[in-house]
Structures are given as C-alpha cells and as structure tokens.
Backbone as CSV, one residue per row, in Angstrom:
resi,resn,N_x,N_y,N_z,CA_x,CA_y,CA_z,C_x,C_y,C_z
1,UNK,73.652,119.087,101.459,74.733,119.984,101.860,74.205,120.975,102.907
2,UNK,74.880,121.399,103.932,74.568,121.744,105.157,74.600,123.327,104.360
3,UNK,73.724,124.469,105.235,74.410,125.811,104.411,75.533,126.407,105.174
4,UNK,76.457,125.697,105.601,77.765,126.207,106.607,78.397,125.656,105.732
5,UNK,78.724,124.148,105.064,79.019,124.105,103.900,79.260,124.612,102.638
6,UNK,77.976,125.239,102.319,77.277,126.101,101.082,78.382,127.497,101.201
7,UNK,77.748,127.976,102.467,78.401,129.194,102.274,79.929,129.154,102.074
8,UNK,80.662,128.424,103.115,82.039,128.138,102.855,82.680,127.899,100.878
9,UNK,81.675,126.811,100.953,82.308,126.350,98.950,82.394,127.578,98.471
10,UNK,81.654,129.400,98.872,81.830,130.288,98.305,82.782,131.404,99.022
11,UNK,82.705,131.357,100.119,83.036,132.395,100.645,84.581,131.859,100.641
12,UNK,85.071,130.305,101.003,86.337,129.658,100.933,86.540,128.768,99.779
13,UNK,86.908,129.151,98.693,87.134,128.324,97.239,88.263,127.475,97.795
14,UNK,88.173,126.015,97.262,89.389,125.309,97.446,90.203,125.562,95.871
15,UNK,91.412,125.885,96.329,92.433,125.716,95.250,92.189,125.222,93.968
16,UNK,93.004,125.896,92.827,92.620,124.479,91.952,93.936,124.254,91.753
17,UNK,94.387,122.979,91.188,95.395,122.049,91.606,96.035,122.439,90.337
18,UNK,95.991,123.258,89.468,96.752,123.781,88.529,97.424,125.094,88.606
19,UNK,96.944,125.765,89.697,97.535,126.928,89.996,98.557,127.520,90.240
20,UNK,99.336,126.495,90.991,100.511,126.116,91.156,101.759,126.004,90.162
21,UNK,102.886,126.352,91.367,104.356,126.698,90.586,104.987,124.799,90.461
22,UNK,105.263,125.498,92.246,106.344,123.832,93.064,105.141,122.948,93.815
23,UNK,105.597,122.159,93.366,104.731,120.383,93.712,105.528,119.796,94.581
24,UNK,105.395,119.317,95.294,106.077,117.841,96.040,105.221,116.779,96.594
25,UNK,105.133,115.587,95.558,104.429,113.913,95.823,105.362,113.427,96.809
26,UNK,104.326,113.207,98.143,105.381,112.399,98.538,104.745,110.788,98.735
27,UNK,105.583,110.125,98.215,105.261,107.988,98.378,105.617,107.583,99.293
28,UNK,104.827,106.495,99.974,104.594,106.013,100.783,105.855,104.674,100.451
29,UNK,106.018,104.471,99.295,106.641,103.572,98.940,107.147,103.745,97.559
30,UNK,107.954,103.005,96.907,108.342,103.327,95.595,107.196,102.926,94.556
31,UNK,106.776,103.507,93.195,105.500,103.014,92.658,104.246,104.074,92.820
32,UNK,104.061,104.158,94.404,102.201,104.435,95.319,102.116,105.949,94.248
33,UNK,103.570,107.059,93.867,103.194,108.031,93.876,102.562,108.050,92.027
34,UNK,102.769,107.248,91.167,102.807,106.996,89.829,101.143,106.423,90.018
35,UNK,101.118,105.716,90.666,99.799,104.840,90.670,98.476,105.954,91.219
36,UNK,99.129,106.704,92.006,98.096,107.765,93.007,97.730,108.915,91.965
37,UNK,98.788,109.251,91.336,98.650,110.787,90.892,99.816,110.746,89.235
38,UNK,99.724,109.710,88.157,101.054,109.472,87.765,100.350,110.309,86.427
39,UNK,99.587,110.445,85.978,98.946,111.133,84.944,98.728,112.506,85.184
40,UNK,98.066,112.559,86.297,98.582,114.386,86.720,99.646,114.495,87.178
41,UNK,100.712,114.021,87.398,102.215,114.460,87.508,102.316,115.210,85.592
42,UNK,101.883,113.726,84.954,102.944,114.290,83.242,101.735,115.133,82.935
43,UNK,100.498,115.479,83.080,99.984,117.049,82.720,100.812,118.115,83.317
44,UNK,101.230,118.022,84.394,101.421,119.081,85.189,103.123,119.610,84.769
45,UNK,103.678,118.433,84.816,105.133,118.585,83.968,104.952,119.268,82.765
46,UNK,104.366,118.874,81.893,103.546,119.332,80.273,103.438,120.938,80.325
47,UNK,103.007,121.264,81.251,102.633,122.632,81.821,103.777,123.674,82.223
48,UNK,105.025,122.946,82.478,106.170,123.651,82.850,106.332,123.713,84.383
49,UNK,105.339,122.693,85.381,105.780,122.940,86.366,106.463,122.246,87.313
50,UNK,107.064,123.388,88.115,108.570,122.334,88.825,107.610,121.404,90.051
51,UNK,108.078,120.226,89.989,107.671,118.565,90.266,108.935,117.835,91.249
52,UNK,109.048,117.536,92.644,109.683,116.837,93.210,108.805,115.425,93.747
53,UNK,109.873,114.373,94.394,109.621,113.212,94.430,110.096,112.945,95.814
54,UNK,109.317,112.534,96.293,109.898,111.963,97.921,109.288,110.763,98.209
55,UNK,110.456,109.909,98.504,109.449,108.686,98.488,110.206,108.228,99.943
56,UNK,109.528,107.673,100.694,109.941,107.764,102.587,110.552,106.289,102.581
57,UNK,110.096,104.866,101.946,110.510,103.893,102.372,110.866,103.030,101.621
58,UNK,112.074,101.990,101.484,112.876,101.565,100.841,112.309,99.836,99.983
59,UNK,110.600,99.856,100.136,110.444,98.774,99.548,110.729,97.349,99.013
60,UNK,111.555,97.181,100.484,112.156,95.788,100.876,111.665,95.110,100.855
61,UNK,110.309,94.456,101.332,109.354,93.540,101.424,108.624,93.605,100.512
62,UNK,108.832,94.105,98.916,108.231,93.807,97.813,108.414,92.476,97.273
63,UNK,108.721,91.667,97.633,109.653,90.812,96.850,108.463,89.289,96.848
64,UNK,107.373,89.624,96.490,106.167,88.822,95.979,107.059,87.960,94.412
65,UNK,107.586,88.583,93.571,107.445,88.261,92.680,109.233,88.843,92.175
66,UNK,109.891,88.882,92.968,111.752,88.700,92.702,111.442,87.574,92.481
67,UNK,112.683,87.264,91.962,113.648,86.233,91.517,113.606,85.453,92.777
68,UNK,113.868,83.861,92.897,114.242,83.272,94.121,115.633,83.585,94.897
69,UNK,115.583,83.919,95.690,116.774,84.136,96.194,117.491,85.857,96.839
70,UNK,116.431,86.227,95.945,116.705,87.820,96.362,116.524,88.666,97.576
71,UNK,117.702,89.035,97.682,117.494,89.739,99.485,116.869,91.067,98.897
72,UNK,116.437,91.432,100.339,115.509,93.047,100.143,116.789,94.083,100.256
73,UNK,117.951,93.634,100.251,119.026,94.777,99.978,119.096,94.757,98.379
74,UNK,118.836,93.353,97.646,119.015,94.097,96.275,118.281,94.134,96.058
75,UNK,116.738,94.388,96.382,115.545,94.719,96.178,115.183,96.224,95.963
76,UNK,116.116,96.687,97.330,115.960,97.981,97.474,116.658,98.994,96.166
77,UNK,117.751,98.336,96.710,118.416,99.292,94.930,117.879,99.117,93.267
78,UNK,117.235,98.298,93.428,116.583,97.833,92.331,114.990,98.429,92.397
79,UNK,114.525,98.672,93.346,113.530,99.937,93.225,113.749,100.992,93.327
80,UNK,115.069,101.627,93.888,115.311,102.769,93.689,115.380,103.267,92.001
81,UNK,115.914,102.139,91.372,116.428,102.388,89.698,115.097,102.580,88.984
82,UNK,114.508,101.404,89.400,112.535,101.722,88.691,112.319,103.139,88.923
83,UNK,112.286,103.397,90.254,111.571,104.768,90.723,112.133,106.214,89.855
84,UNK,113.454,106.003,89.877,114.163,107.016,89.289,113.706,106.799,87.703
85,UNK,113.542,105.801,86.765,113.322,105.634,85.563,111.730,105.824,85.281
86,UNK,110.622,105.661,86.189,109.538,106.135,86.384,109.020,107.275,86.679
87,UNK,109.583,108.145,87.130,109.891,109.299,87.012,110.524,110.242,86.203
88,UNK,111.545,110.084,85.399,111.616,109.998,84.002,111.073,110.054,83.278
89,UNK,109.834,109.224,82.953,109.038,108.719,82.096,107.868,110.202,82.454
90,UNK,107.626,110.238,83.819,106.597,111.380,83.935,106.891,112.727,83.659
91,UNK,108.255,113.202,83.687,109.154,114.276,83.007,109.735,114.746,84.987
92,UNK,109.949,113.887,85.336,110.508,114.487,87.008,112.072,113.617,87.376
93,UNK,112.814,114.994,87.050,113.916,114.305,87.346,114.335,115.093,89.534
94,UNK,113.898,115.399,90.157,113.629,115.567,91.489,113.720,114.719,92.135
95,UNK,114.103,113.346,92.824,113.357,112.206,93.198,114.172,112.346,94.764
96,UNK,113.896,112.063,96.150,114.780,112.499,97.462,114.442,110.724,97.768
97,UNK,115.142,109.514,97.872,114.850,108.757,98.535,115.016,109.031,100.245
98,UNK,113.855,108.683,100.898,114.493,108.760,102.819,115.199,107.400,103.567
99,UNK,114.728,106.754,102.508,115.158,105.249,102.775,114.980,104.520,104.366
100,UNK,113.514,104.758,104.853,113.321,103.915,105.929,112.684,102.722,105.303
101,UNK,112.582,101.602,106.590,112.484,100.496,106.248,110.524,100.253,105.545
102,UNK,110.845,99.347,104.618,109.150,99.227,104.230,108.587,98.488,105.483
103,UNK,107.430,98.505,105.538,106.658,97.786,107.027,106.620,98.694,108.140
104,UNK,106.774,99.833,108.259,106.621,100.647,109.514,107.087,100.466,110.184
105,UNK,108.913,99.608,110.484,109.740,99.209,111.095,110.757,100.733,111.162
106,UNK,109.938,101.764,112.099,110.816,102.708,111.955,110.192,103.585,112.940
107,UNK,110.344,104.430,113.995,110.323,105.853,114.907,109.401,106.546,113.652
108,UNK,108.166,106.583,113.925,107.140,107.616,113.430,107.670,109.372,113.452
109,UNK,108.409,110.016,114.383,108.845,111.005,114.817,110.165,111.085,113.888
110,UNK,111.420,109.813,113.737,112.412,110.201,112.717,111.650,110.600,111.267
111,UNK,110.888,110.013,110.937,109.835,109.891,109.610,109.779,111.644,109.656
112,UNK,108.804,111.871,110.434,108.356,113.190,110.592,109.363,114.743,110.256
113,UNK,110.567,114.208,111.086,111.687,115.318,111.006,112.138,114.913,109.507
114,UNK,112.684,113.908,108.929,113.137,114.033,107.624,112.083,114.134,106.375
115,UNK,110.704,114.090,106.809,109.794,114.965,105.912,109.581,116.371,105.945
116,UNK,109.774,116.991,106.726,109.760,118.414,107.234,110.908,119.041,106.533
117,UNK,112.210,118.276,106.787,113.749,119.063,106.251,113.692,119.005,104.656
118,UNK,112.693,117.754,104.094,112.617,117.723,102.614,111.624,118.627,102.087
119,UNK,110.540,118.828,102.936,109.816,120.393,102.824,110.263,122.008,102.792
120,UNK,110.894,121.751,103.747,111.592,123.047,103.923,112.695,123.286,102.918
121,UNK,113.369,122.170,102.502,114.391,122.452,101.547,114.075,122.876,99.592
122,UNK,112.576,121.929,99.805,112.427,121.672,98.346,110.985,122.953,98.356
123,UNK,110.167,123.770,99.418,109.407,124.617,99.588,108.208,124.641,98.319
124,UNK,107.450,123.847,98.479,106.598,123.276,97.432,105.225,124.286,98.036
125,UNK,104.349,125.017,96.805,103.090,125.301,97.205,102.200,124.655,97.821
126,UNK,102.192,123.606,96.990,101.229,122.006,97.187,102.224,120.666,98.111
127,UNK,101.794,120.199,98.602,102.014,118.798,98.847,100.921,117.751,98.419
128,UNK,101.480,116.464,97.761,100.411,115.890,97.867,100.966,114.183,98.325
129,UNK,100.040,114.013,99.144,99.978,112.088,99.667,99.227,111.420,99.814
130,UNK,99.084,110.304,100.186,98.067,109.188,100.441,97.106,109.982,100.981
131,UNK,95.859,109.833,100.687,94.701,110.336,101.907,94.748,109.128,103.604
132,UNK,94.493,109.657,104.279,94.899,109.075,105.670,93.622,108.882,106.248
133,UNK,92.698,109.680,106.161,91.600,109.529,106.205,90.748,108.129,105.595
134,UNK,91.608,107.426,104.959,90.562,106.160,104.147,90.338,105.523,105.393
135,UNK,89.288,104.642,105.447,89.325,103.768,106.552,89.697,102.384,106.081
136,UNK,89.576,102.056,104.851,90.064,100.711,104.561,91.477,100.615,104.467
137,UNK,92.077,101.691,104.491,93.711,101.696,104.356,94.060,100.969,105.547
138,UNK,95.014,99.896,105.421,95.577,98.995,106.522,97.254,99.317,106.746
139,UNK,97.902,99.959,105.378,99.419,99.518,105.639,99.684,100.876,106.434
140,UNK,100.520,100.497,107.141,101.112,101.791,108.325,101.721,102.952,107.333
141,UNK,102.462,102.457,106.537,103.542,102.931,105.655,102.760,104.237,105.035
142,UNK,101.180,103.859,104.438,100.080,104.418,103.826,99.966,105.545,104.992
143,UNK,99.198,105.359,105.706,98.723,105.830,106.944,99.664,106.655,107.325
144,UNK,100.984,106.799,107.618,101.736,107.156,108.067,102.460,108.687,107.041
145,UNK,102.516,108.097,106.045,102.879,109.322,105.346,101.709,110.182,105.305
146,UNK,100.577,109.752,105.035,99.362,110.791,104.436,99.182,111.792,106.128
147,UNK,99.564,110.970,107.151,98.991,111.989,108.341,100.179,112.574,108.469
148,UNK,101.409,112.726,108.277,102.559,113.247,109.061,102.643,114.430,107.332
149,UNK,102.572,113.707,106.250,102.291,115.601,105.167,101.206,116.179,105.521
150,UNK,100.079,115.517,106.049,98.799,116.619,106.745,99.391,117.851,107.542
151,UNK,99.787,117.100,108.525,100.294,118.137,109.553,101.033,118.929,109.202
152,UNK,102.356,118.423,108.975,103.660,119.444,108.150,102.950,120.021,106.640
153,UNK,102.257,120.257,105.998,101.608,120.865,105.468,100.939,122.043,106.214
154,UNK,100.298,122.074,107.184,99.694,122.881,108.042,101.093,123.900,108.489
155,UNK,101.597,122.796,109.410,102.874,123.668,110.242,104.075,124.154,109.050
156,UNK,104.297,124.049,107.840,105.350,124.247,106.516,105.857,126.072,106.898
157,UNK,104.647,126.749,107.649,104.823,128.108,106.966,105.110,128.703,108.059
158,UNK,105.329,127.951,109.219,105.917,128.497,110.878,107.168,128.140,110.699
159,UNK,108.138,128.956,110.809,109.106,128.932,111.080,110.109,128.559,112.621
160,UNK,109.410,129.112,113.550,110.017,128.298,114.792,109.361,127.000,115.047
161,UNK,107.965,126.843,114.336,107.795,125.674,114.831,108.866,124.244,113.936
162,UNK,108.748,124.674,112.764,109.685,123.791,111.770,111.285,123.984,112.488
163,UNK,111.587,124.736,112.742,112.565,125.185,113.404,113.241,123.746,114.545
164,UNK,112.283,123.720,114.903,112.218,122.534,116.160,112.340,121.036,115.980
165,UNK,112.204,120.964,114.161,112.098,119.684,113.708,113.454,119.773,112.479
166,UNK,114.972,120.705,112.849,115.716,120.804,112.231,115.471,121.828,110.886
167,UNK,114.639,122.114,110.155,114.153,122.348,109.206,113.731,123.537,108.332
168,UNK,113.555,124.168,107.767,113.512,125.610,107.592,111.742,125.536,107.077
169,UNK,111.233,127.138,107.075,110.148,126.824,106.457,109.662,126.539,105.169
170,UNK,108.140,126.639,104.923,107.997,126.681,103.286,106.663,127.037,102.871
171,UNK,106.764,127.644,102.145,105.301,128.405,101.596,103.776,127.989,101.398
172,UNK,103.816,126.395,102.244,102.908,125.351,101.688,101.566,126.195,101.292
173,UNK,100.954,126.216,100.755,99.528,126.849,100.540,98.277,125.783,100.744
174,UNK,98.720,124.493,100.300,97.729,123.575,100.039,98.205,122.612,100.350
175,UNK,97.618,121.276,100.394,97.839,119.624,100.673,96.502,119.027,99.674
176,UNK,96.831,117.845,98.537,96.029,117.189,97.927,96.133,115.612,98.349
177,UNK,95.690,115.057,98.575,95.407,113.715,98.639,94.950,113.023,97.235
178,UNK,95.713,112.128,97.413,95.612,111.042,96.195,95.102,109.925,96.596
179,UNK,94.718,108.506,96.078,93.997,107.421,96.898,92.892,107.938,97.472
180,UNK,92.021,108.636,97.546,91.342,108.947,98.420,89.875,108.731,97.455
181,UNK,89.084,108.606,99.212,87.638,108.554,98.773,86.966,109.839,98.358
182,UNK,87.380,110.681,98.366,86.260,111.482,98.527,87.309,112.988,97.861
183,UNK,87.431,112.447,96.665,87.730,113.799,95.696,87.057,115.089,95.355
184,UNK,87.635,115.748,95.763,87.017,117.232,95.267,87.680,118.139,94.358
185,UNK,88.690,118.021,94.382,89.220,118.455,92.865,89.654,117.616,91.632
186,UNK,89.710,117.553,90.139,89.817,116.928,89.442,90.852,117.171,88.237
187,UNK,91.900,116.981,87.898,92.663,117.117,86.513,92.332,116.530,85.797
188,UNK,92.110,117.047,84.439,91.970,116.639,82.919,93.125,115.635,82.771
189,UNK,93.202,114.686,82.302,94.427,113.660,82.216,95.056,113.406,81.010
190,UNK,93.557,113.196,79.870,93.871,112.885,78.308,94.699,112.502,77.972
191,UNK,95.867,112.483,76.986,96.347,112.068,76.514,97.666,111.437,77.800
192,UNK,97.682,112.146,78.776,98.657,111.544,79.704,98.152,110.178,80.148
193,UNK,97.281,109.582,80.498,97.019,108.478,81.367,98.179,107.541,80.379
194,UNK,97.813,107.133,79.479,98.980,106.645,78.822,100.500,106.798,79.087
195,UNK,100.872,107.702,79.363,102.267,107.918,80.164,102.041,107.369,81.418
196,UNK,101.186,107.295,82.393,101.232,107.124,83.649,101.500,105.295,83.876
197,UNK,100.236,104.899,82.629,100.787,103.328,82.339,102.232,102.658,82.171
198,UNK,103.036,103.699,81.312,103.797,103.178,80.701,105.321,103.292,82.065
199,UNK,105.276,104.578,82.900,105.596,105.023,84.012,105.408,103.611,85.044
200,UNK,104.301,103.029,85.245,103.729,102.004,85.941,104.255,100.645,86.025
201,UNK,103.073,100.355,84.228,104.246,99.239,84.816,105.350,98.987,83.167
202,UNK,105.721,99.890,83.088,106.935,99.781,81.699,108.113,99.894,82.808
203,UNK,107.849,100.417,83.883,109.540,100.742,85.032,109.389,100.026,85.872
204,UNK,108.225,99.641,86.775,108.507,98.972,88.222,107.950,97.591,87.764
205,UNK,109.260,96.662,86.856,108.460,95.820,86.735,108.568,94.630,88.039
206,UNK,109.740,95.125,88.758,109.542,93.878,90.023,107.952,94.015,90.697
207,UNK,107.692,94.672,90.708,106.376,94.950,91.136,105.432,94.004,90.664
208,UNK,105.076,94.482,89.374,103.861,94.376,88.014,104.664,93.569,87.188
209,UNK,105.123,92.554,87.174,105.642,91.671,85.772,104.564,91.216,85.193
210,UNK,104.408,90.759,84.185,103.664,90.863,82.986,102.318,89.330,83.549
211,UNK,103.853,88.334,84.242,102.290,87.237,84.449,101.591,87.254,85.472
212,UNK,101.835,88.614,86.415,101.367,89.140,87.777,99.725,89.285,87.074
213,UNK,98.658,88.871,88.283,97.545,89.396,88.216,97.107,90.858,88.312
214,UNK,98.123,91.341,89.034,97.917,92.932,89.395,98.465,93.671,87.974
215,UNK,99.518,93.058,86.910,99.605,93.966,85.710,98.146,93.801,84.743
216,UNK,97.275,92.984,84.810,95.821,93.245,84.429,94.799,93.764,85.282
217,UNK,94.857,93.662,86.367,93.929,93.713,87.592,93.845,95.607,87.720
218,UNK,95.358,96.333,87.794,95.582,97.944,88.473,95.181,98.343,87.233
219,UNK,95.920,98.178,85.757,94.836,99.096,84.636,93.778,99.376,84.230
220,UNK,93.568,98.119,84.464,92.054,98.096,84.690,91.409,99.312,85.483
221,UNK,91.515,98.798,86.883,90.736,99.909,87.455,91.381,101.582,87.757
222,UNK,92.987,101.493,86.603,93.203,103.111,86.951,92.547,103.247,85.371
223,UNK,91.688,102.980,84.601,91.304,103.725,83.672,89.594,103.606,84.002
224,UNK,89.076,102.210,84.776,87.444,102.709,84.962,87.685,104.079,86.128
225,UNK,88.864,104.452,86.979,88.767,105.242,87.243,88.665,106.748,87.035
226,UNK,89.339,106.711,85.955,90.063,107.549,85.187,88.239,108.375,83.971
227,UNK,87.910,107.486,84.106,86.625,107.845,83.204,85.634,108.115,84.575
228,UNK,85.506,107.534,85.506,84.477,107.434,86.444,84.796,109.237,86.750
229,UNK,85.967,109.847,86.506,86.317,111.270,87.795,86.017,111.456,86.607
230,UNK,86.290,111.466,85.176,85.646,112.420,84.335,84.602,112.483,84.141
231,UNK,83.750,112.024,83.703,81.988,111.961,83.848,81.517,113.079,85.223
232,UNK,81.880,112.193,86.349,82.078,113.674,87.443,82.137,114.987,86.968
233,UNK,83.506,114.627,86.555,83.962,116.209,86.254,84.187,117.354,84.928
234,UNK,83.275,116.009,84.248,82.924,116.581,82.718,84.618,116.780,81.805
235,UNK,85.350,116.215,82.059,86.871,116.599,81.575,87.085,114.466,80.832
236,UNK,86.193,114.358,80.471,86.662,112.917,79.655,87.319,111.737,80.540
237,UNK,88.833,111.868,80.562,89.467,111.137,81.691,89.901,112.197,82.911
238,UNK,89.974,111.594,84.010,90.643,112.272,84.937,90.683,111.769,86.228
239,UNK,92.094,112.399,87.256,92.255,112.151,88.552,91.682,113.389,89.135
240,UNK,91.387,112.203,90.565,90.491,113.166,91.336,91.211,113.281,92.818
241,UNK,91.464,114.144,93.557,92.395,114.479,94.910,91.131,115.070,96.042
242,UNK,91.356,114.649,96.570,90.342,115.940,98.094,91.950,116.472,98.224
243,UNK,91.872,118.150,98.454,92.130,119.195,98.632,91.678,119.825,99.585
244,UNK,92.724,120.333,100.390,92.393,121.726,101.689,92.988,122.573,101.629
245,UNK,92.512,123.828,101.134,93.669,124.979,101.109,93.699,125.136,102.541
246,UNK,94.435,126.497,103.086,95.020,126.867,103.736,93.888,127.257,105.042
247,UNK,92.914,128.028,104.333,91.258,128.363,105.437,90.674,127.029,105.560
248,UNK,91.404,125.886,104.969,90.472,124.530,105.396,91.106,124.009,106.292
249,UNK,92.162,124.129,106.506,92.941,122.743,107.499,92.487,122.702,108.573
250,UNK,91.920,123.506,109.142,92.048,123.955,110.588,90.714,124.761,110.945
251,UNK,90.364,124.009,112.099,89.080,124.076,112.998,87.969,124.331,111.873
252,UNK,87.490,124.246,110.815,86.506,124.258,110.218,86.060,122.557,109.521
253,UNK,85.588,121.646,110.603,84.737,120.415,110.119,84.144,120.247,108.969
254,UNK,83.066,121.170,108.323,82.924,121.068,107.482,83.333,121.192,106.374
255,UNK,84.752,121.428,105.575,85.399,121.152,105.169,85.967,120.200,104.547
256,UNK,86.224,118.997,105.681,86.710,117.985,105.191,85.709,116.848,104.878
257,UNK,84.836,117.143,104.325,83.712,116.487,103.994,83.437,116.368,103.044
C-alpha cells in the first residue's frame, strides 16, 4: 500500500454501507440485481431501510430456456412478474421498470437521461450497480449501466447540471458496486443468503429452471462466495461491494484501487 493510500484510508473513510436511509439497485437486467447484492438487499430491508429497484432493460433475449415458441414480448412481461415477485421476497416493493431493449439495442444517452430522472425522483443516499470497471465483463447492458450510475452518482447533487438531463437533483453521497473484483466494503448476510436464494431462483424461474446447469452451477458459487467475503471480513457469510464516497470519485487515483 502506497502511503497516499495509507493516509487517505484515514484521513478519507469510505462509507459504511449500513449507514444509510434510501438505497437505489439499479439492474442491468431483470435477476443481475438479486444475484449482485440479493442478501444485502433483505439485511438492509430487515433494518427498516427504504430500498428501490430500477432495472433499465426488458430481458427479451433471455429465452435460452422458454418454452418453444415464445416471443421476447411474452418474455418480457413474464420477467417483469419474476422481478416484481423477487423483490417481494427481498422485502422491496419499489421496483421502476425503464424497459429498453436487452442487447444494447438502444441510444446510450436515452439510457442516461431516464436514469438520472429515476435518481432525482427516487433521491437515494447510495446507488448501487454492476462494477464497470471489471475487465472480463463483455455484455454492453453490464457495462453500460455500471458507467452511466458512476457518473450520475457523481453529478446526482448538481442541480443545473441534472437539470440538463430533464431531472431534478439528489443527495447521492455514495455509489457501491456489486459484481465486482475488488471489494472493499462488506455486509454480514447470515441468515439472509437464504432469502436471496429463494428470491433467485424460487421467482426467475425462466431464467434458472431446475434442469438448467446454472440452477446448480450460480449457488454454488454465490455461497463459496458468500463465505470467501466473510473469512475476509471476519462476519461468517457475506457480500462484498467496492465503494466511493463522495472525496473518492473524483481526481484522487488512488482510491479506486
């Protein structure tokens, strides 16, 4: 650790991810936000705190494992119903579909303005999304949400600049990343990971049906995960987020490290 580093971890504490009032997850797709963060959603609910849902794209091209015959129009409404009943399950009845197309078949910039107006409206301390930063991340959809809540996270608390993107401001304080390599903060999960399963795949079963490889394959590794951040973080099970408060976003490199 560099001591520009050192000194920062003291002189600039990152957040802790419980501190917080208003939350807003936003998904990349219907599912990503349960799978990313679905066990610290139902701690954090548990806790009394207010929890919204934004999920940007309409998960049309899921359809690995529909029925023969199924168009991605009744695909779509049929993940909207999972999503809403998966959410449920985590105690979040909040959920904003934006309904662009899955596949990145969409104006990066419309994306942008109707994440901003769902910021400004729903004025969350925290945001949290995909980390954007992964380098193995390939889907646009991924990529795309985690960099466009980076930014509007940053810009949330300017008012003319949000201004410009229709939108009012919002108090953002922080941005957490979920999916990500390189966690620095950690929630206790315990007895929730079990909700997050059941959230998973008990609702999205077009997704995860039972003779899918991925309904053995993802529990799997969300519970060696789930133990791997606790050992880390001395808390038994747990999810782990990289976090930037507010003195991190901006011009300080070492930081995001």
């Amino acid at each position: 650790m560099s001591l520009t580093k050192a000194i920062l971890k003291f002189a600039a504490p990152l957040p802790k991810i419980e501190s917080f009032q208003n939350y807003l997850f936003v998904g990349p797709h219907p599912d990503d936000i349960e799978i990313g963060a679905g066990a610290t959603i139902a701690a954090l609910s548990s806790m009394g705190k207010h929890i919204s849902f934004v999920i940007c794209t309409d998960g049309r091209y899921g359809l690995d494992y529909a029925p023969e015959g199924t168009t991605p129009e009744e695909l779509i409404k049929l993940r909207r119903q999972e999503s809403i009943a998966s959410a449920n399950v985590l105690g979040v009845t909040d959920v904003t579909f934006l309904g662009f197309s899955d596949g990145g078949f969409y104006d990066v910039n419309d994306l942008r303005t109707a994440l901003a107006k769902v910021i400004g409206e729903k004025k969350p301390d925290i945001i949290f999304a995909p980390d954007p930063s992964v380098t193995s991340e390939c889907h646009p959809d991924h990529r795309n949400a985690g960099r466009l809540s980076r930014e509007l996270a940053f810009f949330a608390p300017f008012a003319e600049i949000m201004k410009q993107m229709g939108a009012e401001s919002a108090p953002v304080q922080a941005i957490a990343f979920y999916m990500t390599a390189k966690p620095n903060r950690y929630v206790s999960i315990g007895k929730h990971f079990s909700t997050q399963q059941d959230a998973v795949f008990g609702c999205h079963k077009s997704q995860f049906p039972e003779h899918s490889p991925e309904y053995r394959s993802i529990p799997l590794y969300l519970k060696l995960r789930a133990y791997e951040y606790g050992l880390r973080s001395f808390k038994g099970k747990a999810e782990g987020f990289r976090v930037l408060g507010r003195t991190h976003m901006h011009c300080l490199p070492e930081t995001g490290n």
